[in-house]
C-alpha positions as CSV (number, residue, x, y, z in Angstrom):
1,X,38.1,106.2,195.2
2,X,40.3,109.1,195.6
3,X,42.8,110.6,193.4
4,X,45.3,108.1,191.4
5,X,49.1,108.1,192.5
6,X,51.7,106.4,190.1
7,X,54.7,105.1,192.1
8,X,57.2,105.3,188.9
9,X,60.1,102.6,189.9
10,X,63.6,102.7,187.6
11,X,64.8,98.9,187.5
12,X,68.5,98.6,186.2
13,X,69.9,95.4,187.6
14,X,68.4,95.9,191.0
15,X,65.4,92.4,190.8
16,X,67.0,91.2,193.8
17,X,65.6,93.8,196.1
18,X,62.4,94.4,193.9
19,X,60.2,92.4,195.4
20,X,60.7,94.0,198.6
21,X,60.1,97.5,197.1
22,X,56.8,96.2,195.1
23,X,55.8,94.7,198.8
24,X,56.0,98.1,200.7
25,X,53.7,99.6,197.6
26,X,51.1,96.6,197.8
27,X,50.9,97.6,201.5
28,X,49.8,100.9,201.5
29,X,46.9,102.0,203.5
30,X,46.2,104.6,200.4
31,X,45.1,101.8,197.5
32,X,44.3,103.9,194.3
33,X,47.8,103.7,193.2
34,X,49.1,102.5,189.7
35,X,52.5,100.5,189.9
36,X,55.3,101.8,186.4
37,X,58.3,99.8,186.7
38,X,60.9,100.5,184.0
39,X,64.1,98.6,182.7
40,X,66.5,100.4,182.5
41,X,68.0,98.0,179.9
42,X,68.9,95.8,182.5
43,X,70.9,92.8,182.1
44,X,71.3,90.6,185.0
45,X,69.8,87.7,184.8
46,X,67.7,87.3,187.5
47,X,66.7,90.5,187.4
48,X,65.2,89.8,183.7
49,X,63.5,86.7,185.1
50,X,61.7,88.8,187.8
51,X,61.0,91.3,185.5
52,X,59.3,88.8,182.9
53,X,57.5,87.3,186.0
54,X,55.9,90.6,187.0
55,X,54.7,91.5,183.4
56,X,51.6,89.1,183.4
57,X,50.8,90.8,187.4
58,X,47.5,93.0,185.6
59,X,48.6,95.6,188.5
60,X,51.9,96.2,187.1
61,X,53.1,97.9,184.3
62,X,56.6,97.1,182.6
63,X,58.0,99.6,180.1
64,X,61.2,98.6,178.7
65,X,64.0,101.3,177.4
66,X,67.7,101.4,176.2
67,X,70.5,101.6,179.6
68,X,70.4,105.3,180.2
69,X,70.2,106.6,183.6
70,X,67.3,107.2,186.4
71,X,66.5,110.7,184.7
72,X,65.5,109.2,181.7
73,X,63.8,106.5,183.4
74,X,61.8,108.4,185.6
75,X,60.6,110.9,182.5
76,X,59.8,107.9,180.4
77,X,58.0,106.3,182.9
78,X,56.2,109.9,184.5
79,X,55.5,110.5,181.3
80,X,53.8,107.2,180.4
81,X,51.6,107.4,183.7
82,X,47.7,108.3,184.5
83,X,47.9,109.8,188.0
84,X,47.9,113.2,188.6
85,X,50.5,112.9,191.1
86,X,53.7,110.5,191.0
87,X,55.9,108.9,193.6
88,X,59.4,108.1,192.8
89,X,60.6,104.9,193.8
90,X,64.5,103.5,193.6
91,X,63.9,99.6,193.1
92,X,66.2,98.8,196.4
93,X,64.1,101.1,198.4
94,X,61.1,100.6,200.6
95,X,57.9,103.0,201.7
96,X,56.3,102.7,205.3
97,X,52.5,101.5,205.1
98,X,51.3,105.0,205.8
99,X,53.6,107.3,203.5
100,X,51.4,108.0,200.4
101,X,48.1,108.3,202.4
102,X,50.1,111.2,204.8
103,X,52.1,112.7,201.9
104,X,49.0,112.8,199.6
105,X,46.8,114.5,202.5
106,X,49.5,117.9,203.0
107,X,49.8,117.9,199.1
108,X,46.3,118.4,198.0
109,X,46.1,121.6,200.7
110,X,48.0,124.0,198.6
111,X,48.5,124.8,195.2
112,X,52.5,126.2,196.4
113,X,53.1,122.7,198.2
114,X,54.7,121.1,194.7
115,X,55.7,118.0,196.6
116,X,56.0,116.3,200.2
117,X,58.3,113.4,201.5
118,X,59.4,112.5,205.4
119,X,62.7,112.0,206.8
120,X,64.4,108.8,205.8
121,X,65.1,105.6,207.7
122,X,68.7,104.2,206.7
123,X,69.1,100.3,206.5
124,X,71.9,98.1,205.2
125,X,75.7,99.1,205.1
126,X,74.5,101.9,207.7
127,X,71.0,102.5,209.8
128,X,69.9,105.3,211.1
129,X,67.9,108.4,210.8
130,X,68.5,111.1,208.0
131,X,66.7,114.2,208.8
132,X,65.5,116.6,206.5
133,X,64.0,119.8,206.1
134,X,62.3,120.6,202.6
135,X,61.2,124.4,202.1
136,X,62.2,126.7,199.5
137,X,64.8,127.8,197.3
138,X,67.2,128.9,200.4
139,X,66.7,125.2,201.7
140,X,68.1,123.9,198.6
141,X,71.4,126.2,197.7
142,X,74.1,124.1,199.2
143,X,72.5,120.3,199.6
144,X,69.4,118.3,198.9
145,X,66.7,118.5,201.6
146,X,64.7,116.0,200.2
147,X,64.9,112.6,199.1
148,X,64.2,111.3,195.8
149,X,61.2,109.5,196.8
150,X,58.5,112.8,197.5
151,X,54.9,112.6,196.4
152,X,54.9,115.3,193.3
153,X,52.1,117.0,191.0
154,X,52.6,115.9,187.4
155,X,51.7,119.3,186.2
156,X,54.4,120.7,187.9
157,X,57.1,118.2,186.5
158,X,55.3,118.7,183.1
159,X,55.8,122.7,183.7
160,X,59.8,122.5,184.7
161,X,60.4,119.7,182.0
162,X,60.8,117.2,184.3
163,X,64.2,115.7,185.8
164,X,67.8,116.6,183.8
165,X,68.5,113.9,181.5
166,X,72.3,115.5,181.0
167,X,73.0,114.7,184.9
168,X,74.1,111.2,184.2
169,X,76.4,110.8,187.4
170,X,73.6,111.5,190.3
171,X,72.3,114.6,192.0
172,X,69.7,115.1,189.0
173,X,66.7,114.8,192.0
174,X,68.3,117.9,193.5
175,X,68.6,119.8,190.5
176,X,65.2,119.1,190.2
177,X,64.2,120.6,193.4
178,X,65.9,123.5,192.9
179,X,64.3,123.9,189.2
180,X,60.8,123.6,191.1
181,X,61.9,126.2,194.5
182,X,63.5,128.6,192.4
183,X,59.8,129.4,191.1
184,X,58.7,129.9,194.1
185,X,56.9,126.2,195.1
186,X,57.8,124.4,198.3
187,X,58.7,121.0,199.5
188,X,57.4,119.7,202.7
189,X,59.4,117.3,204.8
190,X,57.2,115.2,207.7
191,X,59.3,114.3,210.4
192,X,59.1,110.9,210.6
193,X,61.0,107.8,209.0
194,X,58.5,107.2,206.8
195,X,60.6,106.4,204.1
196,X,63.5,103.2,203.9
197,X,66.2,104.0,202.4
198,X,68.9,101.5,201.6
199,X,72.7,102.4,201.8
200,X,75.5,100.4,200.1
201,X,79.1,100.0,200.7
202,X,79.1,100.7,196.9
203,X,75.8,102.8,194.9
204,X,75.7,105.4,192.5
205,X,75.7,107.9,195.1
206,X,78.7,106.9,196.5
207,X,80.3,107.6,192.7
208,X,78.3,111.3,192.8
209,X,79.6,112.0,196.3
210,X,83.2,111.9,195.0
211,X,82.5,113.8,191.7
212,X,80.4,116.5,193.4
213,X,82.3,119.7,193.0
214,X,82.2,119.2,189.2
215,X,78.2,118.1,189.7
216,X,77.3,121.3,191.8
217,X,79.5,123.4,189.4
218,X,77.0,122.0,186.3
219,X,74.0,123.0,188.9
220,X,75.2,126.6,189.7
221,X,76.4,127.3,185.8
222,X,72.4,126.0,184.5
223,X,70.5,128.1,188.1
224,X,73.3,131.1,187.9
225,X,70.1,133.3,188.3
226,X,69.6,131.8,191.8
227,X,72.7,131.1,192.3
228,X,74.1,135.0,192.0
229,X,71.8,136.1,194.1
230,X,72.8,133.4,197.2
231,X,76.2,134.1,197.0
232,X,76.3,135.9,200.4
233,X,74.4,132.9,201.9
234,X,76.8,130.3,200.4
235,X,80.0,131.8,201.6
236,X,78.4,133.0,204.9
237,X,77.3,129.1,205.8
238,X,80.8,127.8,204.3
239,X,82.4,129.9,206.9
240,X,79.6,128.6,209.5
241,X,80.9,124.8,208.3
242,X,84.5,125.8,208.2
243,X,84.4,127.4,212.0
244,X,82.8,124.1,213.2
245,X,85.3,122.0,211.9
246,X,88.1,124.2,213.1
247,X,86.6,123.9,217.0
248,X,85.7,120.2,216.8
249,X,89.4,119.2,215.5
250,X,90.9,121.9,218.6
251,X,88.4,119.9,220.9
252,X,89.5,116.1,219.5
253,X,91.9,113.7,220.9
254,X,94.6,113.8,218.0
255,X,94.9,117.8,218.4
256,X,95.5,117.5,222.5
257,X,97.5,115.0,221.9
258,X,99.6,116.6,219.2
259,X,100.1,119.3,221.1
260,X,101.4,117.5,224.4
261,X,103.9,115.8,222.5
262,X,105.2,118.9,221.0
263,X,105.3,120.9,224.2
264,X,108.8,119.4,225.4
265,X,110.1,120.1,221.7
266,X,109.0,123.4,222.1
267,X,110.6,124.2,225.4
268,X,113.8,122.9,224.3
269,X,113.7,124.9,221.2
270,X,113.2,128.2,223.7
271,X,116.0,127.4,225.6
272,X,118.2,127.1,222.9
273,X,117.2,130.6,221.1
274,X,117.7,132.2,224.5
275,X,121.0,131.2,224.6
276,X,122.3,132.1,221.7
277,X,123.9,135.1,220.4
């Protein structure tokens, strides 16, 4: 039968789009999987209906907590599970038919591999591809190179104690893969849109993208260990980011055509300083 996977799935006011997520898991060409969906004390509605519908599926299992946020959801839920490997699963996202089987296969081959995920396929507000790269500690320093949704080892979640339940604004799945790199394990990245991500005009992450610099700051003050050390890499690629942006604003429109509009200014302004005293 295989080794058991638990897809863990926070639900906080997201039943809309459930069914669609659910779907994606019933498809899977891997089958010895157990479906955790938690409320996240949700309460919309409909969402409660569809909730209170999927509690008498026998291959479901709903566990019901106070609102808190995803990284108490996902603990609760990991915690609560049977498989020795977990999947997280944003109720508004969507898996390709193939992803656990694939992601399963690389993570059993190494004791180092701690998790494995694919690039992700955007759909909604925006489409297109989101490449990634996983890998180490030096992979994770400055941004998340993996989505939340990556096949994991429970022991290894149980051994870092699991996702931040302090980050309560977004990022926590990024602190969490720097907890697990920093000791030295690796994340894998196949690349292929294997996973469906869905982007909204208006999400959590667009809230955590605005409040990032205080977000990373919480990061680098709880990892200063790592952090100290990658200094020299972090300042080194900020210049590598800064130079890019320099040459592609000297290379766009606006700055040729600032520039020809000032020229005649310019001239004139010459003129006048050469003939004066």
């Amino acid at each position: 039968m295989g080794d058991l996977v638990s897809v863990i799935i926070p639900c906080y006011n997201q039943g809309i789009y459930l069914y669609e997520a659910l779907d994606s898991v019933y498809k899977q060409t891997y089958q010895h999987i157990e479906i955790i969906v938690v409320n996240d004390g949700s309460t919309d509605e409909k969402t409660l209906e569809i909730l209170s519908s999927l509690s008498n599926e026998s291959s479901i299992k709903i566990l019901n907590i106070q609102k808190s946020n995803p990284s108490v959801a996902r603990n609760f839920g990991i915690s609560k599970c049977s498989g020795s490997f977990f999947l997280p699963l944003d109720a508004d996202d969507r898996l390709h038919p193939s992803f656990i089987e694939r992601t399963l296969e690389i993570l059993k081959t190494s004791d180092t591999i701690a998790g494995v995920s694919s690039w992700a396929m955007q759909f909604g507000a925006k489409s297109g591809i989101k490449t990634l790269e996983g890998g180490g500690i030096e992979n994770f320093i400055r941004y998340n190179n993996c989505t939340v949704t990556a096949l994991l080892k429970k022991s290894i979640w149980e051994e870092i104690g699991g996702y931040d339940e302090n980050m309560r604004e977004g990022f926590e799945d990024w602190e969490f893969y720097i907890n697990l790199t920093k000791r030295g394990y690796k994340i894998v990245i196949i690349p292929e849109p294997l996973f469906y991500y869905r982007i909204k005009t208006k999400s959590r992450n667009t809230v955590a993208l605005v409040k990032r610099p205080e977000i990373y700051r919480y990061i680098i003050n709880k990892h200063r260990d790592v952090f100290d050390q990658y200094y020299p890499q972090i300042i080194y690629e900020l210049e590598q980011d800064l130079q890019k942006t320099v040459q592609a604003f000297m290379h766009s429109t606006n700055y040729r055509l600032g520039n020809f509009l000032l020229f005649l200014p310019r001239k004139i302004l010459q003129w006048i300083k050469a003939f004066l005293p």
